[in-house]
PDB file of N, CA, C and O in Angstrom, chain B, residues numbered from 101:
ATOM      1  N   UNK B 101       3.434  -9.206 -13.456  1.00  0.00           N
ATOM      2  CA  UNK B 101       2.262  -9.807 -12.843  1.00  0.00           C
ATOM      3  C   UNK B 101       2.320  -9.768 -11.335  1.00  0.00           C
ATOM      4  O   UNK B 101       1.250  -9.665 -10.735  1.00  0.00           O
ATOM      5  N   UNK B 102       3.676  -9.855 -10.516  1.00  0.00           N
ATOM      6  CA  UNK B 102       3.375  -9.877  -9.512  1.00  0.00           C
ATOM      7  C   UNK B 102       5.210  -9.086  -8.716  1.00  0.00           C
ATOM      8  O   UNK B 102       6.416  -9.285  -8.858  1.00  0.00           O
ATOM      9  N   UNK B 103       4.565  -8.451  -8.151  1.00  0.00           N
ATOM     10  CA  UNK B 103       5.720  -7.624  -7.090  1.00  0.00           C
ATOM     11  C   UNK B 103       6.586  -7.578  -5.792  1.00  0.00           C
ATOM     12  O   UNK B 103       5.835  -7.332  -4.848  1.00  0.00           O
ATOM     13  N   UNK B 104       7.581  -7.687  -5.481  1.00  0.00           N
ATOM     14  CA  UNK B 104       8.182  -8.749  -4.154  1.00  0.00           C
ATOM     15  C   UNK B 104       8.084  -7.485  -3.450  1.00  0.00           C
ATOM     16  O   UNK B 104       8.247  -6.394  -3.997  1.00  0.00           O
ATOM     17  N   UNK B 105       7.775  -7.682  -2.055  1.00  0.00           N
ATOM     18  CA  UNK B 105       7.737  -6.525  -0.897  1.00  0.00           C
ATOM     19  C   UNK B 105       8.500  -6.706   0.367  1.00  0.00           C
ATOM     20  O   UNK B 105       8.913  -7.859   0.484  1.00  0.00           O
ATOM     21  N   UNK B 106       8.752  -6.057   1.167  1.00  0.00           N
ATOM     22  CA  UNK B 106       9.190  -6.256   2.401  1.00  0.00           C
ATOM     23  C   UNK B 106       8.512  -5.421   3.367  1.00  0.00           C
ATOM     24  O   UNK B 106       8.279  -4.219   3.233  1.00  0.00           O
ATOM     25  N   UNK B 107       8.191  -6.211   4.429  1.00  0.00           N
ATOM     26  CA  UNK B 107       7.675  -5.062   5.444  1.00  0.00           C
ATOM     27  C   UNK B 107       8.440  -4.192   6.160  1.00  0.00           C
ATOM     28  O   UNK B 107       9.636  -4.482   6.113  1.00  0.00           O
ATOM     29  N   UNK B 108       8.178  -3.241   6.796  1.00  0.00           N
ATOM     30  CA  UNK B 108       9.124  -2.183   7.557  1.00  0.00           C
ATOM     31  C   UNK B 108       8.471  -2.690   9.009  1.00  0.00           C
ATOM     32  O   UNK B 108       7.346  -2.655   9.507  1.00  0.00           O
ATOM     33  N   UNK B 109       9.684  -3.140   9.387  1.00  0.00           N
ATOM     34  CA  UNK B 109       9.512  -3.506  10.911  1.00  0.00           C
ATOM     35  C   UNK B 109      10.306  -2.143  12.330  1.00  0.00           C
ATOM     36  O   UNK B 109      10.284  -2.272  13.554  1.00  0.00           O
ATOM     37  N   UNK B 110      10.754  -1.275  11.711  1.00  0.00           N
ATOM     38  CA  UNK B 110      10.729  -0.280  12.648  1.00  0.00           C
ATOM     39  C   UNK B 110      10.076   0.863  12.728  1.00  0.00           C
ATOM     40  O   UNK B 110       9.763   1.774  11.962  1.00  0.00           O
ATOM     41  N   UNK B 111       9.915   0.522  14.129  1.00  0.00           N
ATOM     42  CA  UNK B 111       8.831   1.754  14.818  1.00  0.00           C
ATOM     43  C   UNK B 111       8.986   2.942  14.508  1.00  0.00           C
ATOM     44  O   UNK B 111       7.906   3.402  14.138  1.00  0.00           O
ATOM     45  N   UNK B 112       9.931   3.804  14.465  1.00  0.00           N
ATOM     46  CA  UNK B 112      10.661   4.985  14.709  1.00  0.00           C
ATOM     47  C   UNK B 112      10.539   5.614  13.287  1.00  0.00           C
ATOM     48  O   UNK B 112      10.092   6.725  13.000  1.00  0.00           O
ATOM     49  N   UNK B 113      11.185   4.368  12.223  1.00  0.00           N
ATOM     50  CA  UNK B 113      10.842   4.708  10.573  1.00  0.00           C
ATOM     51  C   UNK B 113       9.326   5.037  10.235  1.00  0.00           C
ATOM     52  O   UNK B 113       9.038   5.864   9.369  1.00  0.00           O
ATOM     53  N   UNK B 114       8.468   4.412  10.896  1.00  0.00           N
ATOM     54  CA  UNK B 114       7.076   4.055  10.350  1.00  0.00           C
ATOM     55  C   UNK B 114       6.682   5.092  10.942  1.00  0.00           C
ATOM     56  O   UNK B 114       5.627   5.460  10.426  1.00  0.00           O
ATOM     57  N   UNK B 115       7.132   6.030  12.114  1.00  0.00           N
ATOM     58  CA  UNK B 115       6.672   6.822  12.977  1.00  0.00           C
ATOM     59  C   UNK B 115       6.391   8.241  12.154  1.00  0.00           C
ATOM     60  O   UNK B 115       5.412   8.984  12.087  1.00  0.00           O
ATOM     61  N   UNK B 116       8.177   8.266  11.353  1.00  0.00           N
ATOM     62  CA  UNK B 116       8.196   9.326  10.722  1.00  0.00           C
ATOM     63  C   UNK B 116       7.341   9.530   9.576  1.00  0.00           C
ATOM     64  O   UNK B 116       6.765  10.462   9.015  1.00  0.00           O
ATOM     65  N   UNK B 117       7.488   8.317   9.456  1.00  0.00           N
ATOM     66  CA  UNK B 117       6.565   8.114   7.815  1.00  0.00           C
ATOM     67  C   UNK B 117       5.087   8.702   8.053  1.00  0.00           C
ATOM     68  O   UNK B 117       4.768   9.642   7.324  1.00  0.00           O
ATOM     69  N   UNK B 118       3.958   8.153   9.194  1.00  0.00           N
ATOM     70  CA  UNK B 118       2.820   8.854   9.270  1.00  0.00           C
ATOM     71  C   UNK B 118       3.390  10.260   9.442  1.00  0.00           C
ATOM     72  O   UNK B 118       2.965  10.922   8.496  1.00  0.00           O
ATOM     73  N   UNK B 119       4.122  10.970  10.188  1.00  0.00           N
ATOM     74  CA  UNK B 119       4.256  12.450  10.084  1.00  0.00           C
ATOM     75  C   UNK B 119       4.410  12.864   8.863  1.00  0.00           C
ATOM     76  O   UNK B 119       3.575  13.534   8.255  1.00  0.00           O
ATOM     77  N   UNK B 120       5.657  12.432   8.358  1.00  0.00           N
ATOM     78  CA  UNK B 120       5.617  12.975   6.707  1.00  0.00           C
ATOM     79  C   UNK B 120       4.114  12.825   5.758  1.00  0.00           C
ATOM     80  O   UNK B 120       3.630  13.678   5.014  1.00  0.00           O
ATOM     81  N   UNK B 121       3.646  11.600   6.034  1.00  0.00           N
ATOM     82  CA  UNK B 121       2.414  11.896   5.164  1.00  0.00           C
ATOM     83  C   UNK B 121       1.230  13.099   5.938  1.00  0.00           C
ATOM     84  O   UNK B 121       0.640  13.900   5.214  1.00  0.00           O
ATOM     85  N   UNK B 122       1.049  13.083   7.149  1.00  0.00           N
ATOM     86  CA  UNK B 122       0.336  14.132   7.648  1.00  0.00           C
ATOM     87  C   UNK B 122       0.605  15.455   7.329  1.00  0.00           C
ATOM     88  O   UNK B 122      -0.219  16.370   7.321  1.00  0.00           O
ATOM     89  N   UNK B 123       2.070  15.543   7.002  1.00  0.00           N
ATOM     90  CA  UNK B 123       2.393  17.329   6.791  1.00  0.00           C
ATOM     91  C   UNK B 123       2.309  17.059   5.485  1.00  0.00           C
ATOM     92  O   UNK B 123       3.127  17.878   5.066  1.00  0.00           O
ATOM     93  N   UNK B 124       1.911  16.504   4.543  1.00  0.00           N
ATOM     94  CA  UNK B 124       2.036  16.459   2.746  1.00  0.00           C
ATOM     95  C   UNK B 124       0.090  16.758   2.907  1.00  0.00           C
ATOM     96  O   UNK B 124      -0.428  17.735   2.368  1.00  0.00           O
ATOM     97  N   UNK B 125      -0.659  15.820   3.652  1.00  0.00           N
ATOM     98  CA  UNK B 125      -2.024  15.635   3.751  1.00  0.00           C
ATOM     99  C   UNK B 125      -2.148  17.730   3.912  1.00  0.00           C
ATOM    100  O   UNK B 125      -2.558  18.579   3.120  1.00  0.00           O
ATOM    101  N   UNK B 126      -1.588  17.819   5.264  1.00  0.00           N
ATOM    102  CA  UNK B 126      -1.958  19.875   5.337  1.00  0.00           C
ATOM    103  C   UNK B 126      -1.348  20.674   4.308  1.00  0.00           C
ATOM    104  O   UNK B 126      -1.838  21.771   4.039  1.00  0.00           O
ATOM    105  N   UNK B 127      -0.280  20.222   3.672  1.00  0.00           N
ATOM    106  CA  UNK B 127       0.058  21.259   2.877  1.00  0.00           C
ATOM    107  C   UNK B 127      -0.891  20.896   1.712  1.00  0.00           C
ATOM    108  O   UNK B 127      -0.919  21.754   0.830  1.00  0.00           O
ATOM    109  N   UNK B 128      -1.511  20.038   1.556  1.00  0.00           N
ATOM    110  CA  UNK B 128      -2.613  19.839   0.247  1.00  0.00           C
ATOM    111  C   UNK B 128      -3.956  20.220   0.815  1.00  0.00           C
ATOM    112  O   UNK B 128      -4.876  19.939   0.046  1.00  0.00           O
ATOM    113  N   UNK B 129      -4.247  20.663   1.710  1.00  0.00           N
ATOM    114  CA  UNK B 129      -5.534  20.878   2.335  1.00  0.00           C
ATOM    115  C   UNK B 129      -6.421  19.996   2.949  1.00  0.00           C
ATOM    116  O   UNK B 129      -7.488  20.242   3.513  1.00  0.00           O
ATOM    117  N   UNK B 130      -5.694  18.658   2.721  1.00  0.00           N
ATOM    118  CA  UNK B 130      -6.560  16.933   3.052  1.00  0.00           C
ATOM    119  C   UNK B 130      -6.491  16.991   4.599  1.00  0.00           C
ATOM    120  O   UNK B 130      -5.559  17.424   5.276  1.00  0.00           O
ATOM    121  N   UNK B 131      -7.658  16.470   5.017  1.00  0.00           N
ATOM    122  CA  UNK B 131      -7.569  16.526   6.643  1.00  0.00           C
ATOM    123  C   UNK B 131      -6.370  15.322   7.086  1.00  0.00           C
ATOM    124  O   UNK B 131      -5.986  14.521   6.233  1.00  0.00           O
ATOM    125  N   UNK B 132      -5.762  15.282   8.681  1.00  0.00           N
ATOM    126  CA  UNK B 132      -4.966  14.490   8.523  1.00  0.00           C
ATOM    127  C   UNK B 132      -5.570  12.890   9.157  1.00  0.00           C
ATOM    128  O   UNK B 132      -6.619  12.818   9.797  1.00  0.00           O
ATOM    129  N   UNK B 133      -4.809  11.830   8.881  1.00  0.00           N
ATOM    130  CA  UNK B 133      -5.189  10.416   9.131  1.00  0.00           C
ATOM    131  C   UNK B 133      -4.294  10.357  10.305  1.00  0.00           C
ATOM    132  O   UNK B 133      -3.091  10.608  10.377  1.00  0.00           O
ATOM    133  N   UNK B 134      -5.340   9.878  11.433  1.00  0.00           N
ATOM    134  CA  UNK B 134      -5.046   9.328  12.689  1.00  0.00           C
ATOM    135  C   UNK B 134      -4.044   8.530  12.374  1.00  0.00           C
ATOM    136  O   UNK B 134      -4.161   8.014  11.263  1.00  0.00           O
ATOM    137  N   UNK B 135      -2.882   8.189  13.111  1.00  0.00           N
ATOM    138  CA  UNK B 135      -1.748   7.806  12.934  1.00  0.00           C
ATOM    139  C   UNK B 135      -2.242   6.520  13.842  1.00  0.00           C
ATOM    140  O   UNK B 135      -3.035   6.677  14.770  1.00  0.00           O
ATOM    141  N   UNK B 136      -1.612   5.030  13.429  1.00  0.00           N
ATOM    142  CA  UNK B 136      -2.132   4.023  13.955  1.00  0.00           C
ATOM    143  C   UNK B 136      -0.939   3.443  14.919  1.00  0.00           C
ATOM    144  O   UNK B 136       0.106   2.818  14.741  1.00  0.00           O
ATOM    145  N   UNK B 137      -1.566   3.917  15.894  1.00  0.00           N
ATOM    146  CA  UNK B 137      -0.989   3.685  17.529  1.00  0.00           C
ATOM    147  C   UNK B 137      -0.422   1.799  17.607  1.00  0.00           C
ATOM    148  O   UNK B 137       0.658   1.310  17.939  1.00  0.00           O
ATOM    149  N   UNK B 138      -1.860   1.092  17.085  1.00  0.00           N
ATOM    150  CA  UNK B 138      -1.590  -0.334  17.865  1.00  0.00           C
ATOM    151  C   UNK B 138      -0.399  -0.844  16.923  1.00  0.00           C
ATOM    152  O   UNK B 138       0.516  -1.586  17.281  1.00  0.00           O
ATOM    153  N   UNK B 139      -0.583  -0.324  15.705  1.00  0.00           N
ATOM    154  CA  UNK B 139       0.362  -0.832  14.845  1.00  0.00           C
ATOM    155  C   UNK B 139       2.037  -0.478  15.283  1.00  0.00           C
ATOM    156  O   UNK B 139       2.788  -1.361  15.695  1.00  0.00           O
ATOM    157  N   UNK B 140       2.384   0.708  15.145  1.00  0.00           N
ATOM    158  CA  UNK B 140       3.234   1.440  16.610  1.00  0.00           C
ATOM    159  C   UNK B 140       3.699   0.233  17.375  1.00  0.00           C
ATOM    160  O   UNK B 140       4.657  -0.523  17.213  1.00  0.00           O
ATOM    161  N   UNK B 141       2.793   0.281  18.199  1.00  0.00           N
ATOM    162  CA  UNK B 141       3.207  -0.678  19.569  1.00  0.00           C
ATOM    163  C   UNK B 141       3.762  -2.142  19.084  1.00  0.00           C
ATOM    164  O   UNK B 141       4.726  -2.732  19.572  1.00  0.00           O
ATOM    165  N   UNK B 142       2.944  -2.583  18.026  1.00  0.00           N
ATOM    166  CA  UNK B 142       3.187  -3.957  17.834  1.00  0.00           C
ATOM    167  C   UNK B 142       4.499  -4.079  17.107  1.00  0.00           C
ATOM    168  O   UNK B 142       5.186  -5.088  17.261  1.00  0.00           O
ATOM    169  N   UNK B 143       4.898  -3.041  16.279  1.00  0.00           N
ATOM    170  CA  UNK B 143       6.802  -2.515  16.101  1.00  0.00           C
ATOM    171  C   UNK B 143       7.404  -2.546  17.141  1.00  0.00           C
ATOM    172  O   UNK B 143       8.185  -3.462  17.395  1.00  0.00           O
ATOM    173  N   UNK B 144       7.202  -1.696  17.843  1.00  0.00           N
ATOM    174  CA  UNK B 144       8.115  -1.658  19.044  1.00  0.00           C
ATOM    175  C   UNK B 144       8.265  -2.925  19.877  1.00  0.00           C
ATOM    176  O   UNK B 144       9.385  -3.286  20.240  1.00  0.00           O
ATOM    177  N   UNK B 145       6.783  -3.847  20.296  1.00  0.00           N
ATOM    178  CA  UNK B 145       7.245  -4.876  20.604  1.00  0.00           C
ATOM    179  C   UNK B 145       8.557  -5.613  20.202  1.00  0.00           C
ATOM    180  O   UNK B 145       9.499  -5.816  20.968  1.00  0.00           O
ATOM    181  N   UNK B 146       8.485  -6.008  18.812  1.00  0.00           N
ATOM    182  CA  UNK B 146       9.060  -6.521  17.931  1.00  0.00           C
ATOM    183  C   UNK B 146       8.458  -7.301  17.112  1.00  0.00           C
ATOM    184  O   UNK B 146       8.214  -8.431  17.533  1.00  0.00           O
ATOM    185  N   UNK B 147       8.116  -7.016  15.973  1.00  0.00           N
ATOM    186  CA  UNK B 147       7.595  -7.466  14.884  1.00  0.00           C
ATOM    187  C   UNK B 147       8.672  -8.284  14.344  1.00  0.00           C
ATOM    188  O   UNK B 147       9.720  -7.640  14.296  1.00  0.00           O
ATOM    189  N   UNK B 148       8.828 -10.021  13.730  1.00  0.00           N
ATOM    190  CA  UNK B 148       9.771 -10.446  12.976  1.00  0.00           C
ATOM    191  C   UNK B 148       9.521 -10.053  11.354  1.00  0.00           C
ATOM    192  O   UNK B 148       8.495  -9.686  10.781  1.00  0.00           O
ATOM    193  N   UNK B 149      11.005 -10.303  10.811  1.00  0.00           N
ATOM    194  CA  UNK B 149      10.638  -9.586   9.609  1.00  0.00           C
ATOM    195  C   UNK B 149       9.791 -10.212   8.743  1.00  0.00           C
ATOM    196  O   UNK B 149       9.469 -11.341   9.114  1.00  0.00           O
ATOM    197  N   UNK B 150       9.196  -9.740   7.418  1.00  0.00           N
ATOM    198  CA  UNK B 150       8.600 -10.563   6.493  1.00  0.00           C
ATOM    199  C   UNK B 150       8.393  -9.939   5.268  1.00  0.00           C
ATOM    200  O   UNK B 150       8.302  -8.716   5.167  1.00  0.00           O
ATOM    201  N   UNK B 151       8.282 -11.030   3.942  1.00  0.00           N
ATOM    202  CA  UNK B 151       8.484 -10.492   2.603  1.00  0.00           C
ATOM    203  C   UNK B 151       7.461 -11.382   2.061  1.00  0.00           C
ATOM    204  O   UNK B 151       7.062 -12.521   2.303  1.00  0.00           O
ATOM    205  N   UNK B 152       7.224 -10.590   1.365  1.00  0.00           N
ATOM    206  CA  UNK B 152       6.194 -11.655  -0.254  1.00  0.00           C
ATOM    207  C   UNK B 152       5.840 -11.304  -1.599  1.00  0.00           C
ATOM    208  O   UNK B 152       6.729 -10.563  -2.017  1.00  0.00           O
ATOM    209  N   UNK B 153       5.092 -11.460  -2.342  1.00  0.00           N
ATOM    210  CA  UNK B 153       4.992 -11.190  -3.385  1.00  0.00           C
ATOM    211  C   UNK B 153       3.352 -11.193  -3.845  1.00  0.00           C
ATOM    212  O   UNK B 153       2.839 -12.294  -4.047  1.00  0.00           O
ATOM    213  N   UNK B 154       2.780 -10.341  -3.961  1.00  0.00           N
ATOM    214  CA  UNK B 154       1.631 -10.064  -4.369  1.00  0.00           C
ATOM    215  C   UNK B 154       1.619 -10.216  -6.035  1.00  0.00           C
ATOM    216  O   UNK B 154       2.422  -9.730  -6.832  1.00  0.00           O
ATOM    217  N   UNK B 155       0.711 -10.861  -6.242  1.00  0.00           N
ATOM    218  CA  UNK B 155       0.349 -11.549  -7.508  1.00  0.00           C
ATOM    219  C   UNK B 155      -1.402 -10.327  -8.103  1.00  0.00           C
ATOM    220  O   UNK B 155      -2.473 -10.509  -7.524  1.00  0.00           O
ATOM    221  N   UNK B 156      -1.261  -9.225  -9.274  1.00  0.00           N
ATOM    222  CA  UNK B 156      -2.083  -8.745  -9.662  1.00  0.00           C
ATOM    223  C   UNK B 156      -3.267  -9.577 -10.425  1.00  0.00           C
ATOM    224  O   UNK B 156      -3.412  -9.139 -11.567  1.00  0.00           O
ATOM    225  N   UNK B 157      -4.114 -10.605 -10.128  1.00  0.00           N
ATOM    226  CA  UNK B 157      -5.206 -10.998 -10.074  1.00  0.00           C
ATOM    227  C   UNK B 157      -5.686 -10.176 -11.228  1.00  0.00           C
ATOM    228  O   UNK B 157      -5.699 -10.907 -12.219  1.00  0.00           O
ATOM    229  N   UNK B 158      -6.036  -9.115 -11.485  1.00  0.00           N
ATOM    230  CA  UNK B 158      -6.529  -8.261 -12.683  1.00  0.00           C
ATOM    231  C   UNK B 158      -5.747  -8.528 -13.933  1.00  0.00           C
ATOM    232  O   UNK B 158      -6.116  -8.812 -15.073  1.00  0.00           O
ATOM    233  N   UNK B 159      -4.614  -8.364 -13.423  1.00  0.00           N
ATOM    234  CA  UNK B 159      -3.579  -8.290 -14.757  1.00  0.00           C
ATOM    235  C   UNK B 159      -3.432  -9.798 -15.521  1.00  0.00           C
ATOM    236  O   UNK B 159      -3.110 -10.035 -16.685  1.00  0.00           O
ATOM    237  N   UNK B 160      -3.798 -10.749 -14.398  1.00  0.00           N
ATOM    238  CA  UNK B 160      -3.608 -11.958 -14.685  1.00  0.00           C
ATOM    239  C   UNK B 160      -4.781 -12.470 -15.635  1.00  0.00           C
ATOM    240  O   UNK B 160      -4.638 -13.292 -16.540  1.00  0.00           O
ATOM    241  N   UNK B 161      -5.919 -11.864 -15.281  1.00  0.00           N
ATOM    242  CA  UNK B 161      -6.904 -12.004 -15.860  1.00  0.00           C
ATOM    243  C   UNK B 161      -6.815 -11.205 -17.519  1.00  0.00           C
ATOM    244  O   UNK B 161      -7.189 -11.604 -18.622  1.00  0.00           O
ATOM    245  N   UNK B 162      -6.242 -10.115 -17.139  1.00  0.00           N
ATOM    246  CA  UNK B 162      -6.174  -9.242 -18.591  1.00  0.00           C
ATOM    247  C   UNK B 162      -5.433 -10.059 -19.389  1.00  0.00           C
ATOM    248  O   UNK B 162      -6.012 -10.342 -20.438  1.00  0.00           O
ATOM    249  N   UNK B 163      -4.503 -10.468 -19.273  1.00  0.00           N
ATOM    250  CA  UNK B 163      -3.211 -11.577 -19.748  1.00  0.00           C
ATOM    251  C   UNK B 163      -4.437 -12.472 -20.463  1.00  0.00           C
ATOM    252  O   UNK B 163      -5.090 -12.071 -21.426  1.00  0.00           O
ATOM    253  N   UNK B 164      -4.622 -13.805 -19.776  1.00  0.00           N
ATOM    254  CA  UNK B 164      -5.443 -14.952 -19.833  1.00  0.00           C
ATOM    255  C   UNK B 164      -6.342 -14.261 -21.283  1.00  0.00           C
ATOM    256  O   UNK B 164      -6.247 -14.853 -22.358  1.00  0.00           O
ATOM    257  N   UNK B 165      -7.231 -12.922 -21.157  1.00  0.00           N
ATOM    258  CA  UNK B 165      -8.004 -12.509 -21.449  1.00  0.00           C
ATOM    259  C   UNK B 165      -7.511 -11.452 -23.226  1.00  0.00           C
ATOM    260  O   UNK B 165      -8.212 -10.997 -24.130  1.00  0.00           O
ATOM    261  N   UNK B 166      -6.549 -11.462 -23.065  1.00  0.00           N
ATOM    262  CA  UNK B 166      -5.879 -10.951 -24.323  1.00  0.00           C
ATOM    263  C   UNK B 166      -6.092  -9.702 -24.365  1.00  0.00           C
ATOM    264  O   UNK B 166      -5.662  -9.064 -25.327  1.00  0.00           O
ATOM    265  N   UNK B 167      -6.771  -9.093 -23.378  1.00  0.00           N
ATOM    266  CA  UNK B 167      -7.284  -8.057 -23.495  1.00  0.00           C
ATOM    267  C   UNK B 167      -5.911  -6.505 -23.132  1.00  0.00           C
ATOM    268  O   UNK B 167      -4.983  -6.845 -22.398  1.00  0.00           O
ATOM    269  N   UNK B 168      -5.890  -5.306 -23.542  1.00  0.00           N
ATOM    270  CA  UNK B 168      -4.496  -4.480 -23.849  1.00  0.00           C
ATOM    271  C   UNK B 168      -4.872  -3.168 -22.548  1.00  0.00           C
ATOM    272  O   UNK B 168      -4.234  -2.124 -22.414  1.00  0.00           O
ATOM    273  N   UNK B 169      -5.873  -3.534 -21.850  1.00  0.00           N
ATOM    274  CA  UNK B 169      -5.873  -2.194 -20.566  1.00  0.00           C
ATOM    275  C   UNK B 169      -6.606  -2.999 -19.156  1.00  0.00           C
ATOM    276  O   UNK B 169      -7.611  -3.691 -19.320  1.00  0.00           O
ATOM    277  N   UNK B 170      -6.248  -2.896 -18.367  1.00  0.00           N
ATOM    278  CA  UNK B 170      -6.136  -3.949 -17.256  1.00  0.00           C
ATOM    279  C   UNK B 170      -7.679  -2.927 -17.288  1.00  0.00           C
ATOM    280  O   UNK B 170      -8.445  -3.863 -17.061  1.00  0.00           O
ATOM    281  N   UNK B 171      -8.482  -1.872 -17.392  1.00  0.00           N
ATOM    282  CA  UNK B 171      -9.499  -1.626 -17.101  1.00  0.00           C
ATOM    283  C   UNK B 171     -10.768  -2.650 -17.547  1.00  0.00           C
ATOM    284  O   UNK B 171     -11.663  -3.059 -16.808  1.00  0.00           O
ATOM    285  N   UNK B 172     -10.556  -2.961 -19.097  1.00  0.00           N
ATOM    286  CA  UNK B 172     -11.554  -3.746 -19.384  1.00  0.00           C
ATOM    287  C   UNK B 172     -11.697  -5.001 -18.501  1.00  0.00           C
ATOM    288  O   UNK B 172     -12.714  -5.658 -18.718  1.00  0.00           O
ATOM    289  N   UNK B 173     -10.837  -5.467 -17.513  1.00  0.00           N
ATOM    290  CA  UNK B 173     -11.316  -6.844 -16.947  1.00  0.00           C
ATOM    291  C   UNK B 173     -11.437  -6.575 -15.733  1.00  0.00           C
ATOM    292  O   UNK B 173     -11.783  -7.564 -15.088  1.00  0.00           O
ATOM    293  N   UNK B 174     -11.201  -4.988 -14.700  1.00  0.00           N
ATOM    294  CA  UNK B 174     -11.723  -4.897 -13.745  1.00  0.00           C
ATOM    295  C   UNK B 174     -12.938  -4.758 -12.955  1.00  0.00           C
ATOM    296  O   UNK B 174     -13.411  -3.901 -13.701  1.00  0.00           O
ATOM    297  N   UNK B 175     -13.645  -4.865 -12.251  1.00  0.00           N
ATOM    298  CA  UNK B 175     -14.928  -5.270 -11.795  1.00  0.00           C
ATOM    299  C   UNK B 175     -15.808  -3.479 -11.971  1.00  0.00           C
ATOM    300  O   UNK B 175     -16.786  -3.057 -12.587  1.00  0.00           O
ATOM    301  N   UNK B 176     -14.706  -2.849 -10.982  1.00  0.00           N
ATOM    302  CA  UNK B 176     -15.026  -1.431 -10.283  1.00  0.00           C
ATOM    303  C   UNK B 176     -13.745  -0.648 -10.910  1.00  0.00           C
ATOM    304  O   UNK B 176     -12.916  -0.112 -10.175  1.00  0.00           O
ATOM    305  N   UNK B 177     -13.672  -0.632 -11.987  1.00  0.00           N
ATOM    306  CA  UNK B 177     -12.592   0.542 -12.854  1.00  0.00           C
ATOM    307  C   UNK B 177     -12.366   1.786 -12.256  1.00  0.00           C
ATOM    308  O   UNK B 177     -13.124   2.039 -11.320  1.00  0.00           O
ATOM    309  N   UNK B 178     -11.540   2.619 -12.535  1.00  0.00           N
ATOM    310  CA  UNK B 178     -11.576   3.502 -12.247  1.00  0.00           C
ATOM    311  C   UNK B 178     -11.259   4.912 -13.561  1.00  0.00           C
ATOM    312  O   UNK B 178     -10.828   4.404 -14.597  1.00  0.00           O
ATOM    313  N   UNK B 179     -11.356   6.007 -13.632  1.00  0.00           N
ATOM    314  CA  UNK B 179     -11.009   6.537 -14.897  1.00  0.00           C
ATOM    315  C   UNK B 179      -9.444   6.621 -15.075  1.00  0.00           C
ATOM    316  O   UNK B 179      -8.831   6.769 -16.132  1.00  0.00           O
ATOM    317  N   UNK B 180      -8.945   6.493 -13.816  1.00  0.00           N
ATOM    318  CA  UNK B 180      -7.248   6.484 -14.112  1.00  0.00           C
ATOM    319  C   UNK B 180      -6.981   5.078 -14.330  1.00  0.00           C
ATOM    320  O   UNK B 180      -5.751   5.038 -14.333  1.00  0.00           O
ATOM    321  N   UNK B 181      -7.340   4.087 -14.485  1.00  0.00           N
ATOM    322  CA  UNK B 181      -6.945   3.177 -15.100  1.00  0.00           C
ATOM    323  C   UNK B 181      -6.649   3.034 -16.466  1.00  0.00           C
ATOM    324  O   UNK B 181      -6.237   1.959 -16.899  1.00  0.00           O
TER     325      UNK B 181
END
């Protein structure tokens, strides 16, 4: 129902990471996504760390709902659901 996360608080990691997804975006033909600068900066400042746990709201509902494909209780489905 619900998944623990951590954020990535370095700049340099997160840096590479938009590159790697930009060269996966051209080798698939997808145009590439502006790489987000302020976010950048606000790493480098120093971001403190942080974790949480996101709770699936759908699934919770499917649960409650008895129902066996998280599609039937979503609003805006999708076919890969």
């Amino acid at each position: 129902l619900a998944n623990g996360y951590d954020e990535l608080t370095d700049a340099d990691e997160q840096r590479e990471r938009f590159a790697e997804d930009n060269a996966a975006r051209r080798q698939l033909g997808l145009p590439e996504v502006d790489v987000d600068r302020r976010l950048l900066a606000a790493l480098e400042h120093g971001m403190p760390d942080g974790s949480g746990v996101a709770l699936g709201i759908d699934r919770l509902i499917q649960l409650a709902l008895g129902k066996t494909s998280v599609a039937e209780v979503m609003a805006f489905a999708t076919p890969n659901c």
